[in-house]
C-alpha positions in Angstrom: 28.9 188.9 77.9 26.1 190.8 80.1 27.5 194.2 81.1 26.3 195.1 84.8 26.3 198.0 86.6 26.2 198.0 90.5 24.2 200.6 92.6 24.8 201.0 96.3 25.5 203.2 98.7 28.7 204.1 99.5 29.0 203.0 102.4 29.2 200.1 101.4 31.8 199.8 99.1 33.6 197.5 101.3 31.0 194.5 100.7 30.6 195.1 97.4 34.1 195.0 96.3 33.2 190.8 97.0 30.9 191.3 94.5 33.4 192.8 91.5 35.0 189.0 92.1 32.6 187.1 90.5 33.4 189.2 87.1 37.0 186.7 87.8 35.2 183.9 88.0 34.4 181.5 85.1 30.6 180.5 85.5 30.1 183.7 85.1 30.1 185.9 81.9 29.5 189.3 83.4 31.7 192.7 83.4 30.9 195.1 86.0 30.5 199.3 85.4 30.1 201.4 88.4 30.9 204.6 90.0 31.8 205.4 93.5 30.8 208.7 94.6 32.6 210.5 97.0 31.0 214.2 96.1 27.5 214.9 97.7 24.2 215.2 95.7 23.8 218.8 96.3 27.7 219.7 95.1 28.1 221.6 92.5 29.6 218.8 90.6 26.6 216.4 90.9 25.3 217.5 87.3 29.2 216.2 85.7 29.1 212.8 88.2 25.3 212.2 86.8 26.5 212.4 83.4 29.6 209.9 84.1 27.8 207.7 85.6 24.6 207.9 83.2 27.6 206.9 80.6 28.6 203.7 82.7 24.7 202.8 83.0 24.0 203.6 79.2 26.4 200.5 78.4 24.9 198.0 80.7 21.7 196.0 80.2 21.5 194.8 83.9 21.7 197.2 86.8 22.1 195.0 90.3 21.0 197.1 93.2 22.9 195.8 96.3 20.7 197.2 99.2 22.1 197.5 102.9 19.8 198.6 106.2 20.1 202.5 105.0 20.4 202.3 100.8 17.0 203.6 100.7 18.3 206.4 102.2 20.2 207.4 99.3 19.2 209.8 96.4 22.2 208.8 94.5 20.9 204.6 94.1 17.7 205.8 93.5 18.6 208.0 91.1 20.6 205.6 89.4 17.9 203.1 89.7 15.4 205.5 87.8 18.2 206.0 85.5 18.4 202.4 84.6 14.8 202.2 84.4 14.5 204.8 82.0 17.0 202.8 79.6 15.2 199.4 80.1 18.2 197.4 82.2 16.5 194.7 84.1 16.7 195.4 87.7 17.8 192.9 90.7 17.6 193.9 94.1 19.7 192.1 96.3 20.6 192.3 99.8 24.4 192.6 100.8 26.1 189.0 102.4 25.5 189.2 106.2 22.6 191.9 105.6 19.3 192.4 108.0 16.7 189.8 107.5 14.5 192.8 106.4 15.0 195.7 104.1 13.4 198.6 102.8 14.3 199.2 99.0 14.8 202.2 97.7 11.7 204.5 96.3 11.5 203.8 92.9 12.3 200.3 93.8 9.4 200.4 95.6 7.3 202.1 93.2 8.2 199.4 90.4 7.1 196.6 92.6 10.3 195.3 92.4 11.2 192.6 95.1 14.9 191.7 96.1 16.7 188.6 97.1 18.8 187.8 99.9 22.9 187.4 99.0 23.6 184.2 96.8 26.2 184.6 94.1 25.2 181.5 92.2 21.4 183.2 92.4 22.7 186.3 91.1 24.4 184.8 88.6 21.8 182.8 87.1 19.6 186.3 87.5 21.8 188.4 85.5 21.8 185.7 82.7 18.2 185.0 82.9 
């Protein structure tokens, strides 16, 4: 079973609780870890949330990066995208269902040359298994 941890922006929780389904469904042998922040980077719990959520990513070997118009506006994905970097988890990029034709990734995403693909489950599927 792949274990897959999903980075976004929280504002965007709603669209990717669709996401958590596939983890029900049987062409796919996935299990999803993330962590939906609600406490700002600059709190003065951000050191504890990094470790928590440096614990969901150190038990994952795929981190899915679901990327809205403003992700790249958020140090937390990026962070966790450099995060699961550092650990060697293959990356995937992919845009939210009903997203902008056009996105801009998130800075390291950038950096790393990584592209992204625009919402299909079966795609992301075969992705993560790949």
């Amino acid at each position: 079973m792949k274990r897959v941890f999903i980075s976004f922006r929280h504002e965007d929780k709603p669209q990717v609780n669709g996401l958590r389904l596939l983890a029900a469904n049987d062409k796919f042998d996935i299990e999803f870890y993330d962590e939906s922040l609600q406490v700002a980077i600059d709190s003065s719990n951000a050191k504890y949330i990094k470790s928590r959520i440096k614990e969901k990513i150190d038990r994952t070997s795929v981190t899915v990066c679901l990327v809205s118009a403003l992700t790249h506006t958020s140090t937390w994905v990026n962070w966790e995208l450099e995060t699961s970097l550092a650990r060697g988890n293959k990356i995937i990029c992919m845009g939210l269902k009903d997203g902008p034709a056009e996105l801009t990734l998130p800075s390291l995403a950038r950096q790393a040359k990584l592209g992204w693909h625009r919402w299909d489950h079966d795609h992301l599927g075969r992705l993560i298994n790949a």
